[in-house]
Each structure stands twice: as structure tokens, then as C-alpha cells.
DRENMARMI-322452 format. One record per residue (C-alpha): x, y, z; residue in three letters; residue number from 1. Coordinates in pm, 1 decimal, padded with zeros to 6 digits. Layout:
N
        X        Y        Z bami selo
        X        Y        Z  ALA  NUM
...
//
This chain:
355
        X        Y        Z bami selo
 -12703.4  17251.0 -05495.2  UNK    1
 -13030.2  17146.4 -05707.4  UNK    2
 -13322.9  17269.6 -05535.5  UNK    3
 -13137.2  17460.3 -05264.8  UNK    4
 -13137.0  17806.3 -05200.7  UNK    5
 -12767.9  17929.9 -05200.3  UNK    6
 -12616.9  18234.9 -05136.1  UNK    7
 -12280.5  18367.5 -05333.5  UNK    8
 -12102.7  18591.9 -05076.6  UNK    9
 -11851.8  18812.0 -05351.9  UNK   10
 -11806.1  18887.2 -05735.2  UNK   11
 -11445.1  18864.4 -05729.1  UNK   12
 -11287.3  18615.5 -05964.7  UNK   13
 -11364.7  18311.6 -05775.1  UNK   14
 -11733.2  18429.5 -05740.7  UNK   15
 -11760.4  18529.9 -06124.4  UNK   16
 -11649.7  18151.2 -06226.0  UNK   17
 -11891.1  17984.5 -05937.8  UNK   18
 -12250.8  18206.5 -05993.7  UNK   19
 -12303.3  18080.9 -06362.6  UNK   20
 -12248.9  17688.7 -06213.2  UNK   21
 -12456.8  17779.7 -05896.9  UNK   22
 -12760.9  17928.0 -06111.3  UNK   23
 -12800.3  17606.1 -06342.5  UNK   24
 -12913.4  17407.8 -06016.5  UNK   25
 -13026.1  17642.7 -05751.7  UNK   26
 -13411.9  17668.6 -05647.5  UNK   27
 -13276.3  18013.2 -05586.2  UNK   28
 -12924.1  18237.6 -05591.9  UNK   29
 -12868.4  18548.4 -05428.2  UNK   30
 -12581.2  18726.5 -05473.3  UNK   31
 -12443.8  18957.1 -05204.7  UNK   32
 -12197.0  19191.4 -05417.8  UNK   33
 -11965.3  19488.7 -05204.1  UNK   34
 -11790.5  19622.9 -05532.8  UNK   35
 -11822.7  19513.7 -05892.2  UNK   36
 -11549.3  19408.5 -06099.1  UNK   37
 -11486.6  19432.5 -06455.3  UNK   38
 -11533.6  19102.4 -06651.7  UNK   39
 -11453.4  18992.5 -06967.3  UNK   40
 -11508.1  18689.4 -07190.1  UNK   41
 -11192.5  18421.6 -07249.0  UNK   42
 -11372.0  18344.1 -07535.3  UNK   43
 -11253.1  17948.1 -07415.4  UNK   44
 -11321.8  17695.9 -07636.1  UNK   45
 -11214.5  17324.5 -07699.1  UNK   46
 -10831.9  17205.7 -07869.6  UNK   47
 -10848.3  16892.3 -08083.6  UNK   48
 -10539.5  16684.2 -08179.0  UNK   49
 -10460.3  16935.4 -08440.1  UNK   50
 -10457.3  17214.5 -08213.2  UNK   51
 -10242.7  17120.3 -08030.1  UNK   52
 -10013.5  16962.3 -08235.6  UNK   53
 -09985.6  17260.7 -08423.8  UNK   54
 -09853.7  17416.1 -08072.0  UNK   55
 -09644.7  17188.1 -08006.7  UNK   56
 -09487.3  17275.1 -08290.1  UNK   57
 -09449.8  17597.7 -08236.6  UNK   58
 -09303.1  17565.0 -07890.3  UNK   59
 -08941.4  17671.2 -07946.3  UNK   60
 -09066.2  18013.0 -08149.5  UNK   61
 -09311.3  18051.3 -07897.3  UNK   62
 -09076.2  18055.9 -07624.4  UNK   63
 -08881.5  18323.5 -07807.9  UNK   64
 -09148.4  18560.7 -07826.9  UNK   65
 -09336.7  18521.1 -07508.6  UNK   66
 -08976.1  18650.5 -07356.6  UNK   67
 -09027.8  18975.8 -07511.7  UNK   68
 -09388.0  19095.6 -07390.1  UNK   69
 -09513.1  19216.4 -07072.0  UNK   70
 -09572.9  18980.7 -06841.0  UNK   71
 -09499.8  18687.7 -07078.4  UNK   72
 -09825.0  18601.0 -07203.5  UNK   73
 -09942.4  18609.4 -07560.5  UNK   74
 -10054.7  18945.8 -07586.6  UNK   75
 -09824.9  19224.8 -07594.5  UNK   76
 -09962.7  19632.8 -07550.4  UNK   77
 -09970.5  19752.6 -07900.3  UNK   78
 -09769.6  20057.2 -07956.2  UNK   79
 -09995.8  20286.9 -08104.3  UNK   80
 -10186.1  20515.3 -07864.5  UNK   81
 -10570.2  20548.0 -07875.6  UNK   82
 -10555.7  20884.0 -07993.6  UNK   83
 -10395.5  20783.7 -08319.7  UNK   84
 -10662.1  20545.6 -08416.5  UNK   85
 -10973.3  20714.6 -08628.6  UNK   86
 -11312.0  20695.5 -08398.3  UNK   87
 -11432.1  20367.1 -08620.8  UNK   88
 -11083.3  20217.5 -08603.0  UNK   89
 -11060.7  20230.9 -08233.7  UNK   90
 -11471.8  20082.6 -08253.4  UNK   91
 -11340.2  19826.4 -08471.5  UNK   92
 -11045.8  19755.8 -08264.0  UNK   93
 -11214.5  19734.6 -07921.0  UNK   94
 -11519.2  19480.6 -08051.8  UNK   95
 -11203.9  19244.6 -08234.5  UNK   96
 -11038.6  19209.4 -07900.7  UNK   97
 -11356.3  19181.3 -07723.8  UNK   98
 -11441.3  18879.3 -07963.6  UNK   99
 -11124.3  18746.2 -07924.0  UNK  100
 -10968.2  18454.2 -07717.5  UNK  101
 -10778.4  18494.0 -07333.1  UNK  102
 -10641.1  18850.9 -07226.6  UNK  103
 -10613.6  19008.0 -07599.1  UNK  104
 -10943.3  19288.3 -07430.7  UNK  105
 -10665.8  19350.0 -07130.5  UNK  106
 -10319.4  19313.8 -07240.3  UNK  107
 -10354.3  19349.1 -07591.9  UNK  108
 -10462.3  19671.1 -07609.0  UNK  109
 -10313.3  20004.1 -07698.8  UNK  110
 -10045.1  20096.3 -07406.3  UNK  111
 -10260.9  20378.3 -07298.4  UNK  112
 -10533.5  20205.1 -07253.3  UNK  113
 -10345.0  20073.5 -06896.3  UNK  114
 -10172.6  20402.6 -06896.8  UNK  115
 -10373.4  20695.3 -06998.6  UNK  116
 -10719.3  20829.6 -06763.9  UNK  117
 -10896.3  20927.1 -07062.2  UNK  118
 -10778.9  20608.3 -07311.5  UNK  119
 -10888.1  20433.9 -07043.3  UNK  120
 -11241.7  20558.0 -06952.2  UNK  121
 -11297.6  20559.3 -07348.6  UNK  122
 -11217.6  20178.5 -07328.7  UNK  123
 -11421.2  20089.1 -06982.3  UNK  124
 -11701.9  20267.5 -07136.6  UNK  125
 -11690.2  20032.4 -07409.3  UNK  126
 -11694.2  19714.6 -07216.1  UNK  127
 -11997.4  19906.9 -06955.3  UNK  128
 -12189.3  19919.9 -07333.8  UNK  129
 -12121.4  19535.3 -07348.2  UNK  130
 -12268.9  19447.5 -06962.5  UNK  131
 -12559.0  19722.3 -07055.7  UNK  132
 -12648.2  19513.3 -07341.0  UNK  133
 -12650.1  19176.2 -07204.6  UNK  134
 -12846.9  19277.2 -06861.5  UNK  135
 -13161.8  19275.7 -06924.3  UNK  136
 -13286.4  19491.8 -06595.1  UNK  137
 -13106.9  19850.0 -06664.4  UNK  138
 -13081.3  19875.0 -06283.6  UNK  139
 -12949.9  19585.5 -06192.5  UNK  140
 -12653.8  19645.7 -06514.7  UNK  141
 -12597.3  19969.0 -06321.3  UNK  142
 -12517.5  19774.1 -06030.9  UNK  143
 -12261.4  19562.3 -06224.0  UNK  144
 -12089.9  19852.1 -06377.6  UNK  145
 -11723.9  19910.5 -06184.1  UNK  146
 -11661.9  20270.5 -06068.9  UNK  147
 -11280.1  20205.3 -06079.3  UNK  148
 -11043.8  20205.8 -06412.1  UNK  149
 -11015.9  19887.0 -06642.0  UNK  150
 -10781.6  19728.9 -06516.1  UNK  151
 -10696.1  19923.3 -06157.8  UNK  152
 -10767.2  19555.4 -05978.3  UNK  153
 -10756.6  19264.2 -06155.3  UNK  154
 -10962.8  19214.5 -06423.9  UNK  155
 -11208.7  18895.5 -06377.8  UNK  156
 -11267.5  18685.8 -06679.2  UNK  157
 -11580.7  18419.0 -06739.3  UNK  158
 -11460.9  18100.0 -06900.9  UNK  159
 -11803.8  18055.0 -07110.0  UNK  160
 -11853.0  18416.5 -07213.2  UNK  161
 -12167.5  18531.1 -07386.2  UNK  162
 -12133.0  18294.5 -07709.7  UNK  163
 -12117.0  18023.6 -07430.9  UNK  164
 -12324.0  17737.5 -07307.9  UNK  165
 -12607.7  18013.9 -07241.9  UNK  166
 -12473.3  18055.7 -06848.0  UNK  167
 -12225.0  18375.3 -06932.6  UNK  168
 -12179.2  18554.5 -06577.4  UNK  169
 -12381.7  18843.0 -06717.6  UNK  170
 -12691.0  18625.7 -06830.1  UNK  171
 -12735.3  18456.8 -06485.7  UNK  172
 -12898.5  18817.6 -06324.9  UNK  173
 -13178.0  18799.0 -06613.6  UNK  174
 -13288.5  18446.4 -06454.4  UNK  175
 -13579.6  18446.2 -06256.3  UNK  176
 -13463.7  18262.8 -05982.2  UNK  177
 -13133.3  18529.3 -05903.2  UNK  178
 -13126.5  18814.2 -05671.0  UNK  179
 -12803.5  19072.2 -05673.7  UNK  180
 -12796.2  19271.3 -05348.1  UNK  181
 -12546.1  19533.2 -05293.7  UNK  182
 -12390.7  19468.8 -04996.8  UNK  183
 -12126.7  19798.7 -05006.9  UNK  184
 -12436.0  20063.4 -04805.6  UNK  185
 -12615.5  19767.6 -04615.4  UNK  186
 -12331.8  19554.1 -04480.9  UNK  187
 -12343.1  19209.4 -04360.3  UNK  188
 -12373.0  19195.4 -03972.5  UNK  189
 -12378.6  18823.6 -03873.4  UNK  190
 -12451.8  18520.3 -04047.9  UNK  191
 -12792.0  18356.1 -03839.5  UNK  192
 -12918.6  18002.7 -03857.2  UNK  193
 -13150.7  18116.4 -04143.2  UNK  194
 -12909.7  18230.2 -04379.6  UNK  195
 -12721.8  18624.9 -04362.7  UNK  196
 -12855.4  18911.0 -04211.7  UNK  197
 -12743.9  19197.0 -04380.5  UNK  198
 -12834.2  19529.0 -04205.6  UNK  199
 -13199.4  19556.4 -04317.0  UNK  200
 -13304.9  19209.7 -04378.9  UNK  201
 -13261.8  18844.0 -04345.6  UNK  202
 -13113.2  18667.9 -04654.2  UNK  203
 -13251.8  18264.7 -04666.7  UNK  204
 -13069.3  18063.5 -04785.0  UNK  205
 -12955.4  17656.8 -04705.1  UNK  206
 -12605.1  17700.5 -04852.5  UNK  207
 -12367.1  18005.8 -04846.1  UNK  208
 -12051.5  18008.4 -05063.9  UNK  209
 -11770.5  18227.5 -04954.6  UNK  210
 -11617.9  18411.8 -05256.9  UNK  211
 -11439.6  18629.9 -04996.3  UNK  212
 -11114.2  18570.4 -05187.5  UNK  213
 -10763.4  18522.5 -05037.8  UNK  214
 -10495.9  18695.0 -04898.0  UNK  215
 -10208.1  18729.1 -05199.2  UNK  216
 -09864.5  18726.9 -05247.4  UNK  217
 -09784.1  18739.2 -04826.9  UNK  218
 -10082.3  18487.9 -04732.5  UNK  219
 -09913.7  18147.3 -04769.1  UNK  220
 -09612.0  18284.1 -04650.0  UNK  221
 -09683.5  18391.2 -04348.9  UNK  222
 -09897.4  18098.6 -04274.8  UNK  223
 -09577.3  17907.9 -04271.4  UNK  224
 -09400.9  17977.6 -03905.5  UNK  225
 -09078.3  18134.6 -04097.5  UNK  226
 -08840.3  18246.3 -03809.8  UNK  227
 -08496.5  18437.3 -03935.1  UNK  228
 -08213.1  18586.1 -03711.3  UNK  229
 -08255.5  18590.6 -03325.0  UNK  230
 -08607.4  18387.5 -03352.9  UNK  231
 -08798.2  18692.1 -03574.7  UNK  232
 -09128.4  18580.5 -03721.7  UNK  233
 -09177.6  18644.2 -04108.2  UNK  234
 -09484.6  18743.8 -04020.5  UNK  235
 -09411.9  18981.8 -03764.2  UNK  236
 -09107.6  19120.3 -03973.9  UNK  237
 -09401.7  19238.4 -04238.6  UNK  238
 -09643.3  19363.3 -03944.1  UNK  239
 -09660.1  19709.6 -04118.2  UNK  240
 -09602.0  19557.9 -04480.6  UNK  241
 -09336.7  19340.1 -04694.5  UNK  242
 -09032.2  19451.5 -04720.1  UNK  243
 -08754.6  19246.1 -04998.1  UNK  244
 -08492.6  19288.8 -05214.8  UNK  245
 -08609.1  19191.0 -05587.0  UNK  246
 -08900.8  19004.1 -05435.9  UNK  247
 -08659.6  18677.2 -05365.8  UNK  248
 -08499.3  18762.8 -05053.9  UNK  249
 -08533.0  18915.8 -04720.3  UNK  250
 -08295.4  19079.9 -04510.0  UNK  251
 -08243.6  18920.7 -04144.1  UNK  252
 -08386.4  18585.8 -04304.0  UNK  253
 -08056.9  18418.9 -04427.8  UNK  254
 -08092.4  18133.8 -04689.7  UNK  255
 -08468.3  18226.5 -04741.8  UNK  256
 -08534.0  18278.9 -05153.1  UNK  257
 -08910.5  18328.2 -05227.3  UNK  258
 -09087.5  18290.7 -05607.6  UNK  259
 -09421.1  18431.9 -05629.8  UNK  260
 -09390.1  18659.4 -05343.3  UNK  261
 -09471.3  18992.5 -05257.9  UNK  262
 -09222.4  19280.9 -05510.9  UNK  263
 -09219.9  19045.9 -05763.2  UNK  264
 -09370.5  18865.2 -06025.8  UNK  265
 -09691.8  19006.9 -05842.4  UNK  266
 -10011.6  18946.7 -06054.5  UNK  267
 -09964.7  19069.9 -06330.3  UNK  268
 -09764.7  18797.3 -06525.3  UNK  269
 -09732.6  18434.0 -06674.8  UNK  270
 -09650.3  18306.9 -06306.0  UNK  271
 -09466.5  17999.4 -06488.0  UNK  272
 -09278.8  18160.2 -06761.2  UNK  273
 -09240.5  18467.3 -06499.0  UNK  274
 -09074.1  18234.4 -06279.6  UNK  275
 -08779.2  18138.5 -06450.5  UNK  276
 -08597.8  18454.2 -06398.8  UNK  277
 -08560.7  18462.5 -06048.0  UNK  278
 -08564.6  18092.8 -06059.6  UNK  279
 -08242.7  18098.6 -06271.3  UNK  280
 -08162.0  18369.0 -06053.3  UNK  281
 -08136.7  18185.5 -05769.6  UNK  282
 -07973.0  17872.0 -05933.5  UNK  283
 -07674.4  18125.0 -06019.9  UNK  284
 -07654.4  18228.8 -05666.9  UNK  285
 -07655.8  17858.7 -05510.5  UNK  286
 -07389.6  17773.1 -05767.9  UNK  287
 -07174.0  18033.8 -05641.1  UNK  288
 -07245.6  18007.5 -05288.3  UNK  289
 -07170.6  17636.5 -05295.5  UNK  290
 -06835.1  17668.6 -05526.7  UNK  291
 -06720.0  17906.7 -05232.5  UNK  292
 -06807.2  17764.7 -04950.2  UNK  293
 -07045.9  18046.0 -04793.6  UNK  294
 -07298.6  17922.3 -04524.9  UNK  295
 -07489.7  18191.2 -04540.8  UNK  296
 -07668.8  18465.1 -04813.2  UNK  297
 -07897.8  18760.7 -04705.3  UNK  298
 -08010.9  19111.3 -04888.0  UNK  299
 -07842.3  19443.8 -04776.2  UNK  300
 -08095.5  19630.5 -04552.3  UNK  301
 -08033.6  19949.3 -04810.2  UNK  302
 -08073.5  19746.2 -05106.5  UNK  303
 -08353.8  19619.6 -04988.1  UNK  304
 -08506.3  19927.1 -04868.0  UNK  305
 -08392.0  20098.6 -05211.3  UNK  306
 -08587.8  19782.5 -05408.8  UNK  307
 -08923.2  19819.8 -05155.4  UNK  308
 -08948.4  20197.8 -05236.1  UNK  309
 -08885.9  20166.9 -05592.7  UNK  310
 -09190.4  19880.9 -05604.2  UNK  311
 -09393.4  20117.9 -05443.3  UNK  312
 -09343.0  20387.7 -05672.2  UNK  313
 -09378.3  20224.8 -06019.9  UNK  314
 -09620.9  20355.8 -06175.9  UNK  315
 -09744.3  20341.1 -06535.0  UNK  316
 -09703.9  20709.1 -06713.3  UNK  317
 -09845.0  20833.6 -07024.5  UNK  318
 -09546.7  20951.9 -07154.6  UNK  319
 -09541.3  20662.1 -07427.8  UNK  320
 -09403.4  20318.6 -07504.6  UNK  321
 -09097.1  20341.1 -07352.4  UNK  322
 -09254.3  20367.6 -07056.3  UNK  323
 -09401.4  20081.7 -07085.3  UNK  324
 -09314.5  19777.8 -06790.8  UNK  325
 -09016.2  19575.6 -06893.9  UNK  326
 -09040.1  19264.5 -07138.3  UNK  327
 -08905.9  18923.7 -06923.3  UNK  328
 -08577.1  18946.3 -07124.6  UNK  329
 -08513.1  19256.9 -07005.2  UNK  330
 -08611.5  19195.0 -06697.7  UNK  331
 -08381.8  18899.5 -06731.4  UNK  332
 -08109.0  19136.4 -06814.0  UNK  333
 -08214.1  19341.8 -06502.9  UNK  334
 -08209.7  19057.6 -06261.2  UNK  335
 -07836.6  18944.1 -06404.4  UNK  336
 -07686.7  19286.2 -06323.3  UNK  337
 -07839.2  19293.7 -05990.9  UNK  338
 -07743.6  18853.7 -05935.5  UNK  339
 -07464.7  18699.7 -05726.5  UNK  340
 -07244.1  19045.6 -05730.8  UNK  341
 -07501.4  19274.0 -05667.5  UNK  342
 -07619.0  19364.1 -05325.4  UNK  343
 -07654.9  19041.2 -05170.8  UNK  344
 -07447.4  18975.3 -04875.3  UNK  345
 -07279.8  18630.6 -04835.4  UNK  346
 -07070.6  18540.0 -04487.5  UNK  347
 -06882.0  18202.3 -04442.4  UNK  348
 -06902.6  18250.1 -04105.3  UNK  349
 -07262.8  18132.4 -04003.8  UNK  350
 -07212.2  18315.4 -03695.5  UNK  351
 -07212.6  18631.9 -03740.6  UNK  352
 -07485.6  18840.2 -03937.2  UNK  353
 -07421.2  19071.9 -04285.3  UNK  354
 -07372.8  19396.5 -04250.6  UNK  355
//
């Protein structure tokens, strides 16, 4: 890309890791942003021998504990609410997790900071205070603010941040050579030989990077050409939106077990240590379904309407820790209840369907 004129097309995580690489090399960068994101320093930096020997270590303990937070990462909601916390104490506490390394500013928080409106607009204000201060332009930091809650979408995160190799995601619009234009009130129409038209200009450019993003959770299943009970496509059988029991299985789709689907580890978890529940899950249930003899396991159509609806309601409240989501060894404790005697439907007779 040296000497090129690029354009970044999205500020979504893959376009908030690309623009600082793009804008060491590029003649020139424009990014076309629809909707900013929040973004916040990993604070990243490099593990020597000792580091890591020193986790090592600690593997078996660290195991243990990652079993009891949300989502199973290192960071747990603390259980304190904002409003307990003195005005300099919550200053104090917002700046030491904004300083500090991986997700401490998202899940390391107080739990109404993800659960409370006004805990959470006192928070995003705080990290808005932090792009304000590190964009030179006050227009163009205007621009970068998010309109939405911290945390309502994922939250992006720049691997150098700030205290980086000088290219934080923030710094690149105070170069001379980048261009942020707003693409949510002049959309794109076409993309031309010269570069992207947008609906008021021409954007030049001799590279364009798509940073459109993917489609999650359903996309790489339904590229696959799944086809259950009387020849129905996956795809087609989620036309108007997913539908599973526990996130594993779905009804009319015998034998089918899914990890990293839609209902259920979702996005907002350790995807490895979040898999071994319904990976042990389903070990339990081939275990029984070969010591019986069963040809064939499927979800109850209620069950897995009941498990759908309850997805789509769960919610975070502000009623107070308790509330909170689940640790993975309750949810381990969850998924046992529900395993191989719950509402899954097994048939040694291959043909004929569960009820």
C-alpha cells in the first residue's frame, strides 16, 4: 500500500485493527465510516520467558477461576454498583481500567455499568473524554463519538492503544494524509473505476479495503448446504431467524450438534473455554446414545421454541448482582440438568421422526 491511495470501507473491529497499518504506508487514507463504534485500548504488550512461565504455572488455579466469571475471561463485573463509589473513586476507578491490559474497561467494570442507563452513560462519557482528548480536530472527535451505550454492540479494541507504537486508531485522523467521511447521510451508491462514489462526490482511491464485516453466528452455517428431514435446507429452516434448543441442536435436523452457533455461546464469551460446556455436553449425549443403541437424537419443537423465546428475552436488569448472566459453572450446572434426560428426543428407529 506505500504510495497508494486506499480507501477503508467500515470502523467495525476489522476496520479499527487495519486503518492504523494502512496510514503508516498510504500516500493517502480515506475512511468511509456509517456508525462509530466504541474503542478501547488492550493495552497489548510483549511476554518474555518469565511471563509466561509464570502462567504456566498458574494454569490449574487459573482454570478454576476463569469457570466462575462471566463469559470466562479474566475479568469478572465487580459487585459494587457505580452509585456506591464516591465521585473521585469512580474517576479513579474508570482511568485504572482504562490503563489497564485486555477487557478489564468492558468486563471489569461495576455490573451496572452493562446494566444500568445512567451507570452507563456516566461511563461512555468517560471514554468520549478519552477520544476528545486524543483527536486533535474537535469535529472530526465528534464524528468518532458512538451515539449508542458502551457496550450495546461489541466493543472494538486497538491492539497498540495510545501508549503504542505512535499509530493508536485515534491518532491516525490527526495525520495529514487521512480523510474520515461519514458515510451514514451520504451513502455509497456504486463503486466506479476511479474509486467510490458516494452520493455527492467521487472518492479516489487505487485500493479499497472492505471492512464490511461478516455475517455471525448463522453465516458459516448456512453456507454449508445442511439438509435435515424430508430434504429441508438449514438455511431455509432460519428464513425468518434461528431457531435451537440450547444453541446445540435443531429440531427436524437429527444428529446435527452445533458449537458457536446462534443461542449460545454468542459473542460475548471466551469462545474456547465457553466451549467446553456444550462440548462436554454433547460428549455425554453421544455416550448415551451409543451405549443404547439410538440412531437418531433431535430437540423437542416446544423445548426448542421455549429455549428461542427465552434467548430473546434475556435481558440485563438493574435490579443488582444477582441478576447478573450466569458464571460457566453454573451454566455448566444448567446445561447438566437440561443434558441427555432433558428435552431431547432420541428414536432407535431411524425411520420415523420425534415427536
Amino acid at each position: 500500500m506505500a504510495g497508494k491511495r486506499v480507501i477503508v470501507i467500515g470502523t467495525g473491529s476489522t476496520g479499527v485493527q487495519i486503518i492504523p497499518q494502512v496510514a503508516k504506508e498510504a500516500a493517502h487514507l480515506t475512511v468511509l465510516m456509517r456508525t462509530p463504534n466504541w474503542v478501547v485500548p488492550l493495552n497489548n504488550r510483549v511476554l518474555d520467558v518469565h511471563d509466561m512461565a509464570s502462567i504456566r504455572a498458574g494454569y490449574p488455579d487459573l482454570r478454576k477461576y476463569l469457570a466462575t466469571t462471566f463469559g470466562g475471561f479474566l475479568h469478572n463485573p465487580g459487585s459494587r454498583p457505580t452509585t456506591t463509589y464516591a465521585p473521585g473513586e469512580l474517576k479513579e476507578l474508570y482511568e485504572t481500567a482504562w490503563q489497564g491490559a485486555g477487557f478489564t474497561k468492558y468486563f471489569g467494570m461495576p455490573y451496572d455499568v452493562l446494566a444500568d442507563e445512567t451507570a452507563n452513560r456516566h461511563f461512555a462519557d468517560s471514554v468520549a473524554g478519552k477520544i476528545r482528548a486524543r483527536v486533535n480536530d474537535p469535529q472530526v472527535a465528534e464524528l468518532l463519538i458512538p451515539d449508542h451505550p458502551f457496550g450495546a454492540k461489541p466493543v472494538d479494541c486497538e491492539s497498540a492503544g495510545y501508549q503504542g507504537d505512535g499509530f493508536g486508531y485515534y491518532e491516525v485522523f490527526n495525520q495529514d494524509n487521512v480523510d474520515l467521511v461519514r458515510i451514514s447521510d451520504n451513502p455509497i451508491l456504486e463503486i466506479v473505476a476511479e474509486g467510490v462514489r458516494p452520493a455527492d462526490r467521487v472518492v479516489e482511491a487505487d485500493l479499497i479495503v472492505y471492512a464490511t464485516g461478516f455475517e455471525a453466528f448463522v453465516g458459516s452455517l448456512n453456507r454449508i448446504d445442511i439438509r435435515g428431514v424430508g430434504g429441508m435446507a438449514l438455511r431455509d429452516r432460519w428464513a425468518d431467524g434461528p431457531e435451537t434448543y440450547l444453541g446445540i441442536a435443531v429440531s427436524g435436523f437429527p444428529n446435527l450438534f452445533m458449537i458457536g452457533g446462534p443461542h449460545g455461546k454468542g459473542g460475548h464469551g471466551n469462545s474456547t473455554r465457553c466451549a467446553e460446556v456444550p462440548l462436554q455436553w454433547i460428549a455425554d449425549l453421544a455416550k448415551k446414545v451409543a451405549r443404547q443403541e439410538y440412531r437418531r437424537v433431535e430437540p423437542d419443537p416446544a423445548a426448542e421454541r421455549d429455549w428461542t423465546d427465552n434467548y430473546a428475552g434475556f435481558v440485563l436488569t438493574e435490579s443488582g448482582p444477582e441478576s447478573r448472566p450466569k458464571s460457566l459453572s453454573e451454566c455448566s450446572h444448567l446445561s447438566e440438568k437440561r443434558g441427555p434426560d432433558g428435552p431431547i428426543d432420541v428414536d432407535s428407529d431411524a425411520g420415523h421422526p420425534s415427536p
